[in-house]
N, C-alpha and C positions, 0 to 999 in steps of 0.2 A: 494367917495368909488369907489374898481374899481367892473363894469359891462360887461358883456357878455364872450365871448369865445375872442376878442380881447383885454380884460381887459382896458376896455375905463372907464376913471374917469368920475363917475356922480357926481353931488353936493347934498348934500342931504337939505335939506330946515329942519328949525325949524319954529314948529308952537306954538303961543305964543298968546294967548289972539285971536285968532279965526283970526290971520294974520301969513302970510307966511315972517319967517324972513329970510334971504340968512347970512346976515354978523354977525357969532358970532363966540367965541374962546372953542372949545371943550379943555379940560384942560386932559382929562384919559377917556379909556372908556374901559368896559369890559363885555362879552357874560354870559350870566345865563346858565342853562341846555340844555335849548331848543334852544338856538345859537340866540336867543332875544336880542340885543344888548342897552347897557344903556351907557349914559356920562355922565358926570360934565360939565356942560356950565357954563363958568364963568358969572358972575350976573344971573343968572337965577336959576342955581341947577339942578335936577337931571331930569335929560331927558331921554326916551325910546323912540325905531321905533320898532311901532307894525309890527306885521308881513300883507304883503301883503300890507303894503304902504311904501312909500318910503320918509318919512316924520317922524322927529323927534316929540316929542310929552310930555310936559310938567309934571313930575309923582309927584316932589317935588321942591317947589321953597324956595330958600334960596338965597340970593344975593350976600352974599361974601362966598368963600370955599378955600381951597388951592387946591381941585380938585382931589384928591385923592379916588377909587372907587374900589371897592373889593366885586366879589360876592363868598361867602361862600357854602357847600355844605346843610348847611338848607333852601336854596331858599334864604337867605338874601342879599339885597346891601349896604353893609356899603360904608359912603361917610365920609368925612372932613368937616367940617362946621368953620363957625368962630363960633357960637354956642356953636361944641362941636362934636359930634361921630353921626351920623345919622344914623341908622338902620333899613333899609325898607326891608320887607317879600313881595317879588312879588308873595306867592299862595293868602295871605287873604289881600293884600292888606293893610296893619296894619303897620306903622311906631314910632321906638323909638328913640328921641333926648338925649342922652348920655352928659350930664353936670358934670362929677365928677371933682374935683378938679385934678387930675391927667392926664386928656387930655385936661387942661385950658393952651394947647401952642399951638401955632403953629404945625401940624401934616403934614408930607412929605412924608408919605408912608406907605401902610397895607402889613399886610400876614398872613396868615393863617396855625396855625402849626395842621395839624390834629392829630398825631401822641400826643400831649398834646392838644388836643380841645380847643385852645386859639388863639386868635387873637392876634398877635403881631402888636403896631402902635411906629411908627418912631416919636418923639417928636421934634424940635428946643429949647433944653433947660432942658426936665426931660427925656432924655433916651428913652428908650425904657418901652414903657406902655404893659401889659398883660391884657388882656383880659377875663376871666375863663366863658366860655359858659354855664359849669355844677353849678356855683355859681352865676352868674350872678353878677360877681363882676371883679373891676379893683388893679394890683397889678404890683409896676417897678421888670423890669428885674435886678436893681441892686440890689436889696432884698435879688433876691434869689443867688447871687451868690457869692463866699466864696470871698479869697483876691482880686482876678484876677476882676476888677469893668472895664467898659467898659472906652475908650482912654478919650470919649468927652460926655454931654448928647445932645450934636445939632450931631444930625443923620438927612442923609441924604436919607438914601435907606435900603432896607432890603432882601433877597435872601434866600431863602431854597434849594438847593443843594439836587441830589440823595441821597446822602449819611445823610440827616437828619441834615448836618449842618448849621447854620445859621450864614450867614455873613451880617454884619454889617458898614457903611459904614458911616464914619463921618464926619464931615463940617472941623473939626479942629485936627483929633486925627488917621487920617489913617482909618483903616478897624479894626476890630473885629470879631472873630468867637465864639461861642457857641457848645459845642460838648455836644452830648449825649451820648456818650460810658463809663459806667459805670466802673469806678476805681475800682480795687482791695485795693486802699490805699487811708486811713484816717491819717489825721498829727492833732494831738494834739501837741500844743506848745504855750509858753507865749502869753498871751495876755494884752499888755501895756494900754491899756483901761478901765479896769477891774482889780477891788482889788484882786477879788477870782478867781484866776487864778494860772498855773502851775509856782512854784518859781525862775524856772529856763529850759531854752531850752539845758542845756547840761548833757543827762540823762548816768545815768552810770550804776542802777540797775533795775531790777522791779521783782516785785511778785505778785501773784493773791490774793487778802485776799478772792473774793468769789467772784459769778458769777456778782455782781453789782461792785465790787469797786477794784482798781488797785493802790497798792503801787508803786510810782514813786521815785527812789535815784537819785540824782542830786551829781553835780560835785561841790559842796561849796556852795550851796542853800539848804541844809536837806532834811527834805521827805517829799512825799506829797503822800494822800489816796485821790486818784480822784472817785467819784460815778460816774459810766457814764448813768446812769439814770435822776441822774437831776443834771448832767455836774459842780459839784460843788469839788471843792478841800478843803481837811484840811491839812493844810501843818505843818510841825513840823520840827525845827530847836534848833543849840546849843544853851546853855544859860550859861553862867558861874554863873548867879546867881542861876540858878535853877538846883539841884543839881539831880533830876527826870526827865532834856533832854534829847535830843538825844547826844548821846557823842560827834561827830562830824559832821561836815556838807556834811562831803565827805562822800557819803556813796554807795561803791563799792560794797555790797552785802546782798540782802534782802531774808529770809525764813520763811514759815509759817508753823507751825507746830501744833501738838493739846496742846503745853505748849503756845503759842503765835505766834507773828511774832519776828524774829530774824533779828537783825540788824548788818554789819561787817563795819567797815569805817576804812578810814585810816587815823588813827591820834587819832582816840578814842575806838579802842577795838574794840571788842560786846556789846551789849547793847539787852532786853529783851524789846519789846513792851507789856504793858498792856492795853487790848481797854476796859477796864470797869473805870481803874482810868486815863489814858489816860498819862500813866507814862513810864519811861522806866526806868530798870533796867542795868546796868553799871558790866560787868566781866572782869577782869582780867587775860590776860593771860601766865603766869609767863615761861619763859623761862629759866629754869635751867643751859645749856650749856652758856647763854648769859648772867645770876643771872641778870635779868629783866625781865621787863612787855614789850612783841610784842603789839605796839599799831595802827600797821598797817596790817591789815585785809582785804584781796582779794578776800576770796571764803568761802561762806558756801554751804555745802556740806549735803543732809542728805541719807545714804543708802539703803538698802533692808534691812538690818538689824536692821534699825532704828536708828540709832547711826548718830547724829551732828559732821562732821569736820567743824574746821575751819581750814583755813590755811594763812602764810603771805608770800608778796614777798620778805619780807630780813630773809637773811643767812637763818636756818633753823626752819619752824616754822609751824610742823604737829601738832595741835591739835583735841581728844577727848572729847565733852561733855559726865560729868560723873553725871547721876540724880544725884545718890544716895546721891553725895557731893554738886551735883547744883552748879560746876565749868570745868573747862578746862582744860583738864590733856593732859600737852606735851608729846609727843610721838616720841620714836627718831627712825624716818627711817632713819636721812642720805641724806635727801633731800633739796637742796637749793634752794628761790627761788620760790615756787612755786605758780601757778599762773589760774592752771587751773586740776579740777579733774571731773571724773568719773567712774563707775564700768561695769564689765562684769557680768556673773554668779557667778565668783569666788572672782575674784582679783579687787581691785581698780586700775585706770590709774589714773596717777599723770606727770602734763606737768609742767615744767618749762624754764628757758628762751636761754635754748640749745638743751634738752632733754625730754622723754617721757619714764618712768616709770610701769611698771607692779609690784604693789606692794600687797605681801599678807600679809594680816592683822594680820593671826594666826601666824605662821610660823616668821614676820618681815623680809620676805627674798624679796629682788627687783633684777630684773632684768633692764637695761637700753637699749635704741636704742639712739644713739646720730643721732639727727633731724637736729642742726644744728642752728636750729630758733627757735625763743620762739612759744611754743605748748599753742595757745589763747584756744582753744575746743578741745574737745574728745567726739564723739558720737558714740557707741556701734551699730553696724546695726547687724552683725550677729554673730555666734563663730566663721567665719573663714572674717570677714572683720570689717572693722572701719575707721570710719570717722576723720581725725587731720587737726583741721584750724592753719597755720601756719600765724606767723606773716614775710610774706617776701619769703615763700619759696612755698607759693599758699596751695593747699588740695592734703592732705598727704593720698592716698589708703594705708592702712596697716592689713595685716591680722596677727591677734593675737596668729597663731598658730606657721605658719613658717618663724615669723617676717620680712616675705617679703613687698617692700610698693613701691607705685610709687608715683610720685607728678602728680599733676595739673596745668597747670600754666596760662598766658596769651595766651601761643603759643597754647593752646588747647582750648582760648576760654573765659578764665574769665575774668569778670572785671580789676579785680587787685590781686598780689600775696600776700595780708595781708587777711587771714580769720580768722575773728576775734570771731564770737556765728553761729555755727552751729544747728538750731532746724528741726526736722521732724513733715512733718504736717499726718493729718490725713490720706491723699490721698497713704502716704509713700514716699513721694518726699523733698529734704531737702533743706531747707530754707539755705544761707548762708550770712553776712553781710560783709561788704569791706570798703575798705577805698574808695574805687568808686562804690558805688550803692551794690544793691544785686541781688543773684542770685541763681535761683534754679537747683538743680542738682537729675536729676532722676539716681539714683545709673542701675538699670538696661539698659538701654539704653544706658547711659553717652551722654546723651544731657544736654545743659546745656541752659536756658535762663534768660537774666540779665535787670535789669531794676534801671533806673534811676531820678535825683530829676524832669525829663522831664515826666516820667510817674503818676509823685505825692509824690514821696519822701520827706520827710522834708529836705534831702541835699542829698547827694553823699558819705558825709562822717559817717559812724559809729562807736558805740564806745566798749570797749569792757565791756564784763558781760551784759551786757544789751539787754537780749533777752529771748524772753519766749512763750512758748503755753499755749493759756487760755483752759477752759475747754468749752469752743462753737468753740475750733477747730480754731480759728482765732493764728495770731501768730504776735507778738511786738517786733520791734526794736526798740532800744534809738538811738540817734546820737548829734549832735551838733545844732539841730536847731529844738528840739523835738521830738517825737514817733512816731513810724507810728505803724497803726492797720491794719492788710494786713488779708484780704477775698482771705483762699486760694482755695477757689470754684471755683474764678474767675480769679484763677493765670496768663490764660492766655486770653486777649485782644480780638485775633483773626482776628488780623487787616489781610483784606486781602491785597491783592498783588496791591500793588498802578498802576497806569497807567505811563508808559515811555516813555518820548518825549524827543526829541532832541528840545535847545533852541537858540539855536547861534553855525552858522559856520564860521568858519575863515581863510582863503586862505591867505602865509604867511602877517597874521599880521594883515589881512585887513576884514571885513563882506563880507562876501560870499552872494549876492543877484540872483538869479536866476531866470529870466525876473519879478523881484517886488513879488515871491513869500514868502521870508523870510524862517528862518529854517524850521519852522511847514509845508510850503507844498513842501519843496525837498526832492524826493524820491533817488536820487543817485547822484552822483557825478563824473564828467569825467571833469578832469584839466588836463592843460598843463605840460611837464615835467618840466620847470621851475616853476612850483606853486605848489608843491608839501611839504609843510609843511602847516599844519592841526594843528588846533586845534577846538573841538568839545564840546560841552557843550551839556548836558543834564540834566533832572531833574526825580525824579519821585515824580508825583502828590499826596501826604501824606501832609495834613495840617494840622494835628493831632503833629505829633511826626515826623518833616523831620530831624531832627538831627541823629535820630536811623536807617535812609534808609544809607545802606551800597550798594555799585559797583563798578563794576568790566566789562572791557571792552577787546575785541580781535578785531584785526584785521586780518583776515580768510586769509591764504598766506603770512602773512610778521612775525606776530609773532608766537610763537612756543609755548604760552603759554600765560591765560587769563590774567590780570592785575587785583590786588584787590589793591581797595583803597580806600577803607575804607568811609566815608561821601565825597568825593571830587568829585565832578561832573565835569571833565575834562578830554578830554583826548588827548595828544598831539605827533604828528608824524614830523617828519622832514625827508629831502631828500627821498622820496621815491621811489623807482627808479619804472620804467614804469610799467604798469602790470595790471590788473584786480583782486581788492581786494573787500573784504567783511567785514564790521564792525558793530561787532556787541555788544552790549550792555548788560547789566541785573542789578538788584538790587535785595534788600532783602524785607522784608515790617518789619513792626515794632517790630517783636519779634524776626529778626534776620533770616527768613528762605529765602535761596536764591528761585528765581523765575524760574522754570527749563525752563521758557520760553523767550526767548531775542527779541528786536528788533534789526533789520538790514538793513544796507543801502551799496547800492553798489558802490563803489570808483574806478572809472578806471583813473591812470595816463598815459596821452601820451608821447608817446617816442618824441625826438625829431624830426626836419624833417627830418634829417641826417638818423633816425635809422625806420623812418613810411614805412607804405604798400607801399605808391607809391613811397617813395625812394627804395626800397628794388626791386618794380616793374622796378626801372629804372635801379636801378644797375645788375638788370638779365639781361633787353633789351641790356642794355651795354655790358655787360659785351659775350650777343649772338653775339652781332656783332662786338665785339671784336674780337672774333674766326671768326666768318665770314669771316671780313677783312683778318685775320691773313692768313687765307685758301685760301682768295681768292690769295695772295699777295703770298703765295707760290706756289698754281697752275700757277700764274701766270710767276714766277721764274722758276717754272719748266720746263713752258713751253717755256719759250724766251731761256732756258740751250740748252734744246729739238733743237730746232730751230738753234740755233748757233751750236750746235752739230752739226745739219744734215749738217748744210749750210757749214762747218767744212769739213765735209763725202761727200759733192758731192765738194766742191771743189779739195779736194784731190784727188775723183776719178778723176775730171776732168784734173789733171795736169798728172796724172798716165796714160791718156788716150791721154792726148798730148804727153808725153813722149814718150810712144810705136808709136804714128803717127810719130813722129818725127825718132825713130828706127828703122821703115816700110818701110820711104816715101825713103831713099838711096838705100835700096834695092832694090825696084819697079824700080827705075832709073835703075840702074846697069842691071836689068834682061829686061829693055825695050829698054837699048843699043843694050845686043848679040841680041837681035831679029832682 
């Protein structure tokens, strides 16, 4: 251990049978409340250094352990045993040896989940063991958990994370996490294990019979009444011998009403459920324009006014149930086709596979809006708005007065442009299903958030008809890989804003190392002008759902505008020319909202040496005494001009002054003759 204010290693001595032993192998050791410090010595067990000696001290001997020690917040030291679980309480002093069949392996590590009051132990062989403090009982961690079962059961280590999640770590299977963030979505779908089970995973209807049980239509597997009470199915399919089946197996569209449940399929009519003789009744629906029976049935329909449509998607095939005759009486709008209905106050909306339909009932008079796309939904929001799921041309805004509409599409944000069952949950926010995931759309705001088979979806893919609100406010989609039951309480996640790091930089091509710090501890960046392509990686820290983190990246001075894109954690620059830049980063968290806050690192490229400080220094010094020189080289010219001038100017005086001597000196003679 280390001692004093120079942190000098003492050796701490084990005392063992009333002898100081110096040579043994501490295996894990870990501090109680009062910073009491305990170990696992191998061949010996479990050791403590009381306070105020400096000498280990014998608490529990057990000779062989894997050495594993964990003290808990009720004063206890759980240890590893070959035995089995050891349980010492250091206030009474009081120990329990743990034998259950379920930690008879090899143990490699504790943890303690307080948040579930349960001891989690690391197995070599049965997983992960639970612990339950409040039951005093042992239970595996793959028990309790649905498809998703752990890589390996030889674990090696265990980890609890700020975030309450539990990573997992395996001898042969990678790593494992555990999350506790509670889903909005439950998948109900076949279970091949199990006789009484859903018939089929590719659901095309549903209907509520009552608050316990849930009519399921399958795509060529009949029906099935699931109790979700005691998770048990009665499934019902066609019979040719039995002339009280269900007509077909396709069954596109299920209703309950106070005469029964009504059944639409396509390929057998309507058909009439009886749950007293557990029969079905068989109607025909005669199409006069076509002199036959429509045995392809899309949509049952029941109004404000109490009145049963049925309708089909060939040629034309509006029909009303009529008690009184306890048949199907066709009804000729004039509509083809169709494929999807609902009403306002007044009028029925009627969508089929171009077009969307305002039809009144009394009067028989329609008006049409050509859509363009087959019209899958029509939800009613107010007198002057409405909701149309298109197949192909996204969500149709249309108001039903002054049959103005706008689309929705991907560019604004949805999934995908096929909306297939639009439902409204209790909150007033609408449910929509896609051929990629779903999504919700709060009509006031026109936010929208989407969620996929990553969040718990039974797929990505869904189907149409098949969607409904129960009467506990929850709401049901079908799709191709069974139902989800979506808790709209909890619609949204709330995942917050993951943490942003840069993982890897790259200077053309190559790891960018920065005296042995690696990405995680480079604050900024100054490369040479020939090193100037970049490439940057980043991530953000979401182990939940990192598929759904979206970003978006600027470089502050070079570009003119952020970069989205989308899941792609890269970001790459070439030639950059010299400069002092700024790059900065950001992402979304898991429902899609950007983080209004980035990280940033500073990138300066240097110019070459041609074009640096002290070239630019030299080329002034030069370029001064360039002039200098120049200056001096002409003062100097000036001056030797000067010079050669004068010398010029006095020789000529001088010969002008010999000349006149010359002019003088005959005279002087002449006039010093007559004297």
């Amino acid at each position: 251990m280390l001692a004093g204010e120079n942190e000098n290693i003492v050796q701490i001595p084990l005392l063992v049978k009333g002898k100081l032993k110096w040579d043994f192998h501490v295996q894990e050791l870990d501090f109680d409340a009062s910073g009491k410090l305990w170990c696992s010595v191998a061949g010996v067990g479990l050791v403590a250094m009381e306070s105020g000696t400096k000498r280990l001290s014998v608490v529990f001997e057990s000779t062989v352990g894997s050495g594993c020690i964990l003290f808990d917040k009720y004063s206890n030291i759980w240890m590893a045993t070959e035995e089995g679980l050891l349980k010492y309480n250091t206030k009474n002093k009081t120990h329990h040896l743990y034998a259950n069949q379920e930690i008879q392996y090899p143990i490699s590590d504790l943890m303690f989940k307080a948040s579930a009051n349960e001891l989690w132990i690391a197995t070599n062989g049965n997983g992960v063991v639970k612990y339950n403090y409040n039951k005093d009982s042992f239970s595996l961690l793959n028990a309790c958990l649905d498809e998703e079962k752990l890589n390996s059961n030889a674990i090696s280590s265990l980890y609890l994370d700020n975030e309450n999640r539990v990573w997992i770590g395996t001898l042969r299977g990678g790593v494992n996490t555990i999350e506790e963030t509670k889903s909005p979505f439950v998948t109900i779908s076949k279970n091949e294990l199990t006789k009484n089970t859903l018939p089929s995973d590719f659901i095309l209807s549903l209907c509520e019979q009552d608050s316990e049980n849930l009519w399921i239509g399958t795509d060529g597997a009949g029906a099935s009444l699931w109790n979700r009470k005691t998770n048990t199915f009665s499934n019902y399919s066609y019979n040719a011998n039995n002339p009280n089946s269900l007509s077909n197996n396709f069954v596109s569209a299920i209703l309950k009403d106070s005469k029964g449940t009504w059944f639409g399929t396509y390929g057998g009519g309507v058909c009439l459920f009886n749950s007293q003789t557990h029969s079905f009744k068989k109607y025909n629906l005669f199409n006069p324009k076509l002199k036959g029976v429509q045995k392809n049935i899309w949509v049952l329909f029941k109004c404000k006014k109490n009145i049963l449509w049925a309708t089909s998607p060939d040629e034309e095939g509006l029909y009303r149930y009529n008690e009184i005759t306890d048949q199907f009486d066709f009804v000729n709008a004039g509509i083809r086709g169709i494929i999807s209905m609902a009403e306002d106050q007044n009028n029925l909306w009627i969508g089929n596979f171009s077009k969307l339909f305002r039809f009144d009932t009394k009067t028989m008079q329609r008006r049409e809006i050509d859509v363009k796309y087959p019209v899958r939904s029509i939800v009613s929001h107010s007198d002057s708005k409405m909701l149309v799921g298109t197949e192909g041309g996204g969500l149709m805004i249309f108001n039903p007065k002054t049959f103005e509409r706008k689309f929705l599409t991907q560019r604004n944000g949805l999934p995908n442009n096929s909306i297939l069952n639009i439902v409204r949950d209790k909150q007033g926010a609408y449910w929509c299903s896609t051929y990629n995931g779903i999504f919700v759309y709060n009509i006031d705001t026109g936010k929208t958030t989407s969620y996929h088979d990553a969040d718990g979806l039974q797929s990505n893919q869904f189907n149409y008809n098949a969607a409904l609100r129960l009467s506990t406010g929850e709401i049901v989609f079908g799709g191709i890989k069974g139902f989800n039951i979506i808790d709209t309480k909890v619609n949204s996640q709330l995942h917050a804003f993951p943490k942003l790091v840069i993982t890897s930089i790259k200077v053309n091509n190559k790891v960018y190392d920065q005296e042995g710090l690696g990405a995680f501890g480079i604050e900024k960046l100054k490369l040479p002008y020939d090193e100037s392509m970049l490439n940057i990686d980043f991530a953000a820290l979401e182990y939940s759902l990192p598929e759904k983190i979206s970003y978006a990246y600027f470089l502050e001075g070079w570009d003119s505008q952020w970069h989205y894109v989308d899941n792609i954690r890269s970001a790459n620059y070439s030639r950059i020319t010299e400069g002092d830049y700024v790059l900065k980063i950001k992402s979304t968290n898991a429902e899609g909202v950007w983080n209004t806050k980035a990280i940033s690192m500073p990138v300066t490229i240097l110019p070459p040496w041609y074009r640096s400080g002290w070239a630019y220094c030299f080329y002034f010094i030069a370029f001064l005494f360039i002039i200098y020189a120049v200056d001096k080289y002409q003062r100097e010219q000036a001056k030797l001009k000067y010079e050669v001038r004068l010398s010029q100017d006095l020789a000529k005086q001088e010969k002008e002054l010999n000349e006149k001597k010359l002019t003088f000196l005959p005279i002087f003679r002449m006039n010093s003759d007559r004297l």
